[in-house]
N, C-alpha and C positions, 0 to 999 in steps of 0.2 A: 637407830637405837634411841628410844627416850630415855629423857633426862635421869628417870628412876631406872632402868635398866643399866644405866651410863655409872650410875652413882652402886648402884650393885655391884657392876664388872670390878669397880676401883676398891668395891669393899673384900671381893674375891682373889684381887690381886695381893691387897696387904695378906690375905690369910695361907693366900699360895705360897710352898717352899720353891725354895729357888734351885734348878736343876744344876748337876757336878758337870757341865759343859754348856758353854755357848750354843745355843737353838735358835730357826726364824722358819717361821710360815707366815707368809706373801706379809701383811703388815704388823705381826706380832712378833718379838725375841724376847730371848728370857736369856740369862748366863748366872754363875754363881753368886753374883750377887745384886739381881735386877730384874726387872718384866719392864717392859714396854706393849704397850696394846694401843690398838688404834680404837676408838671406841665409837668414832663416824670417817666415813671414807668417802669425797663427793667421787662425779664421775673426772675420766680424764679429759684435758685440753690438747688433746690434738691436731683439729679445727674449728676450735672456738677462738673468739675474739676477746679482748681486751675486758670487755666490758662486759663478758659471764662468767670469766674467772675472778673478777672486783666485786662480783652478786656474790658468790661462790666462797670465796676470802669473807664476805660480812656475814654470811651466814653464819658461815664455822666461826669467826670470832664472838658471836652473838651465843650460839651454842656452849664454846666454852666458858663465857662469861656466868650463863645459868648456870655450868658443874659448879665455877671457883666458888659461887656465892652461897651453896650447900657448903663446898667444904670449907668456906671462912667461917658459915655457920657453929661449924664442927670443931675446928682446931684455930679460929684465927687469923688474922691476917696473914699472907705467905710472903714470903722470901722471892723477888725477883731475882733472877740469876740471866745475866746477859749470857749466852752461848757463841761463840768464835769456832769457828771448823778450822782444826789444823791444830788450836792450841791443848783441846781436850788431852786425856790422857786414856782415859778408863771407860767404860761402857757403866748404863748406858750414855752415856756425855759423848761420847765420839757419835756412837748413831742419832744422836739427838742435834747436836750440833751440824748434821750435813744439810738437817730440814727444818729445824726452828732457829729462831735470834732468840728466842727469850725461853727464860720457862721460871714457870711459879712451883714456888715448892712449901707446902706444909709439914708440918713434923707431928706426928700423932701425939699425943702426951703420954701413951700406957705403948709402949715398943719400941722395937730397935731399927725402924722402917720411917723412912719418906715417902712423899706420895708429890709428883710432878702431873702438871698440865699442860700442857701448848699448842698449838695447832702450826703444823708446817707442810713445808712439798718439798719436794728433793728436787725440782724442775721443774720450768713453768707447764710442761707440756703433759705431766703427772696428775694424780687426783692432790687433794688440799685433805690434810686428817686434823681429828682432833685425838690427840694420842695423849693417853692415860702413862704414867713412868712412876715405880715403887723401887727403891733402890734400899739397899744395908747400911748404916750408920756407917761411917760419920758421913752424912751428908753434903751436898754440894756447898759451896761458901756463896754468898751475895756481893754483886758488884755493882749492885744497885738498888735504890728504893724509891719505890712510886710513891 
């Protein structure tokens, strides 16, 4: 997906209503009060080595680095949010936590919506996403700042 396609998807997610049940197809979920999309998916590392899943990781950090710097553009410096799997509570923070450490979060200025970015795997042997997250106020809190 290009960067303007990437940057659409995230403009379509704040305007999507959020579904009255938890949902997922293969890399997207939505619940009542969130979306999650993956907005790049590499392949998987099943027998690949060391050293194309580290090409593969810079890639997708290189990718999400172009989305953040449209939307600091847009809204701002973001909110780092360390992620801990096990400590979450709520969605999507629990399914975000089992595949990112981090996530940047902006807060739009005109609604009641955030908008996350990160790129994680659930396992080394999985693809690597750069996943899109718009969640209902009150937002995530910060445990950190870059």
């Amino acid at each position: 997906m290009l960067l303007e396609d990437q940057l659409r998807a995230v403009d379509r997610l704040l305007a999507l209503s959020f579904p009255t049940e938890d949902t997922r197809d293969g890399w997207h979920s939505s619940g009542p009060a969130h979306h999650v999309r993956a907005l790049r998916v590499s392949q998987d590392f099943w027998d690949d080595g060391l050293e194309v899943v580290k090409a593969v990781w810079e890639e997708m950090d290189a990718a999400r680095g172009e989305l953040a710097a449209l939307l600091t553009a847009r809204w701002g410096r973001p909110e780092e949010i360390e992620l801990w799997y096990g400590e979450e509570t709520a969605e999507p923070m629990i399914d975000l936590s089992r595949m990112c450490g981090r996530l940047s979060v902006w807060r739009p200025p005109h609604g009641s919506r955030w908008v996350g970015l990160a790129t994680g795997q659930e396992d080394r042997e999985f693809p690597i996403l750069l996943l899109a997250a718009i969640g209902e106020q009150p937002t995530p809190h910060s445990t950190s700042q870059d």
